[in-house]
Structure formats: C-alpha cells, structure tokens
N, C-alpha and C positions, 0 to 999 in steps of 0.2 A: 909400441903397443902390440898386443901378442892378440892374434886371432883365433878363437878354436877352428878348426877342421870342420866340417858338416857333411850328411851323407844323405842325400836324398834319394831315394829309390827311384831307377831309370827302368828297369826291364827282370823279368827272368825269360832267360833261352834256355833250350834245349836243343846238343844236336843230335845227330844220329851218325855214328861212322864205325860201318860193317867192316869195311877193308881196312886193313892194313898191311903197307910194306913193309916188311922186314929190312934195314941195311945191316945189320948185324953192328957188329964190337967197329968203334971209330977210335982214333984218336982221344976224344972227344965221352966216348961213353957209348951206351945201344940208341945206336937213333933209326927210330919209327914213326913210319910217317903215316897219316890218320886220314882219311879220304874221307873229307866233311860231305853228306852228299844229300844231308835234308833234315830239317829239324822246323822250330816254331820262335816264335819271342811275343811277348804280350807285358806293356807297362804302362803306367798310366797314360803316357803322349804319342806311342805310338805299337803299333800290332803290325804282326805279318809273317813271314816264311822263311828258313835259311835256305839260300841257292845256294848250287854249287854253278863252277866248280868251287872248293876251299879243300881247306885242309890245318892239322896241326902237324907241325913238324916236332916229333918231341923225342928229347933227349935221355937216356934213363941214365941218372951216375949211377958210380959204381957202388953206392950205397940206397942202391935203390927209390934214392927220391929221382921226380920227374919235373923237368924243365918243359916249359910248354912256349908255343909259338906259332901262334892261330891267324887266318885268316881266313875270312868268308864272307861273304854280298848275303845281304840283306832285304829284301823285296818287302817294303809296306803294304798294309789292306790296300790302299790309296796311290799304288803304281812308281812309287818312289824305289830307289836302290842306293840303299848306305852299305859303307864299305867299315869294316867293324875289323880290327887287328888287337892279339894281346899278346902277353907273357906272361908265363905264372908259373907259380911253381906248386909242387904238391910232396908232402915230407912229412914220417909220421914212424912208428916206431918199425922197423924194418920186418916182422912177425903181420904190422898190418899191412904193410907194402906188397909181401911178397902175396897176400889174400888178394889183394888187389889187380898185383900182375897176372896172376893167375885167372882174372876172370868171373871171381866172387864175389858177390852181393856183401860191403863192407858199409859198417854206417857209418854215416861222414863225420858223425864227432870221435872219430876214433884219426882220424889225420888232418890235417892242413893243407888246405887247397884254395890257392886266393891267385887273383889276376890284376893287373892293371890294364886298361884296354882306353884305345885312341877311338875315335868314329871318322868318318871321312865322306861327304855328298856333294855335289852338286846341287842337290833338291833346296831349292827356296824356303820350304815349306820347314823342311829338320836343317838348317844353314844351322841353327845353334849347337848340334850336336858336334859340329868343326871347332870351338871352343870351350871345350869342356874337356877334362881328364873323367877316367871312371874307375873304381874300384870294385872287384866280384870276389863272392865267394861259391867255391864248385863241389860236386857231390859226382863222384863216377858210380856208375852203374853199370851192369852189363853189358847191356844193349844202348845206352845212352850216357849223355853227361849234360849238368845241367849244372846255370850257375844263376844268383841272383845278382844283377851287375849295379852298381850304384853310384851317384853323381858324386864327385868330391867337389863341395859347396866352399 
C-alpha cells in the first residue's frame, strides 16, 4: 500500500550571519563559512531565538550552486534549547547565482533553495521534535536568510 507524503508546517526561521570566513578555492569548491550569531523562529508549537554559537559551513561548486551545512541551538520562549542541523542545497540559473553571490536582493522564485533538517533535545516538553524529519524551503537576502521548515508527515 503506497502512502502519500504530508507536509505540515513546523516553523519559519530567520537567521542573521554578518561574518564570514573566506577559506578560499578547496579541493572541494569555495568553502565559506557563515557565523550564525542571532536570528528568531516562530510555528505553531513552539517560538523563541537562534543562539549562537552556530554556523553554516557552505560549499560554493564550481557552478555556482551552493551546498549548505547548518547548525545552530535554538533557545524556546519557554527556557528550552533544541539543537537544529541541515543540508541544503541552493541552484538556479547561474546569471541569478552570481546576483546572489554578490550580495543582491534576488526574489526567491527565481532559484531553488530547499533543506532537509534533523532537530535534537533533551527537553521533555519538544522530545517529539527527536523523531521527526523536516523539510524547508529558503529565501537569501542580504542581511538575512529565512526559511519555512516543515514536518514530513
């Protein structure tokens, strides 16, 4: 018996990462790494703050799409600390890429930016968020990136 898929809305975040390190040309492609150092999240079950430290570790190929590899703590209204990791990727026609690496304000249906992200706590209170996958889709902006994350049901 075949099951559809379902998507329930978990969260939209936002973070905020001013810095970045440069490592330059790797093996591997330009990997930059993103000093996650403050942002927000608010979903139906749970609200609160991104802490740092975090960070994305992102890869740029050589065609300009970008490999992502996120992690950062999550502080609830409510004094809890989830731990929130993803991958994603972002890939779009290389004229909007390079708008992008540059720093410009690009509208997000002009590329493809989607995550799959894990959660991880201690807290009693979100223990369900330890069994769950999540699926996001992200919008980069200048000074922020934001994504709508969502339960895969």
């Amino acid at each position: 018996m075949k099951r559809p898929i379902g998507l329930n809305h978990l969260l939209e975040i936002t973070f905020f990462a001013p810095n970045l390190i440069q490592l330059g040309e790797t093996p591997y492609g330009k990997r930059v790494i993103a000093n996650i150092d403050g942002g927000h999240f608010e979903g139906p079950n749970l609200k609160g703050t991104v802490q740092g430290p975090g960070g994305d570790w992102l890869l740029i190929r050589q065609d300009n799409s970008v490999q992502m590899d996120v992690r950062v703590s999550l502080l609830t209204d409510d004094n809890e600390i989830i731990f929130l990791s993803y991958q994603g990727l972002r890939v779009g026609e290389q004229e909007v890429l390079n708008r992008l690496q540059s720093g410009k304000k690009v509208n997000p249906t002009e590329y493809y930016m989607r995550t799959l992200c894990r959660f991880e706590t201690g807290s009693k209170k979100y223990a369900w968020l330890n069994s769950i996958l999540a699926a996001g889709t992200g919008e980069r902006y200048p000074d922020y990136v934001m994504y709508d994350i969502y339960e895969i049901a």
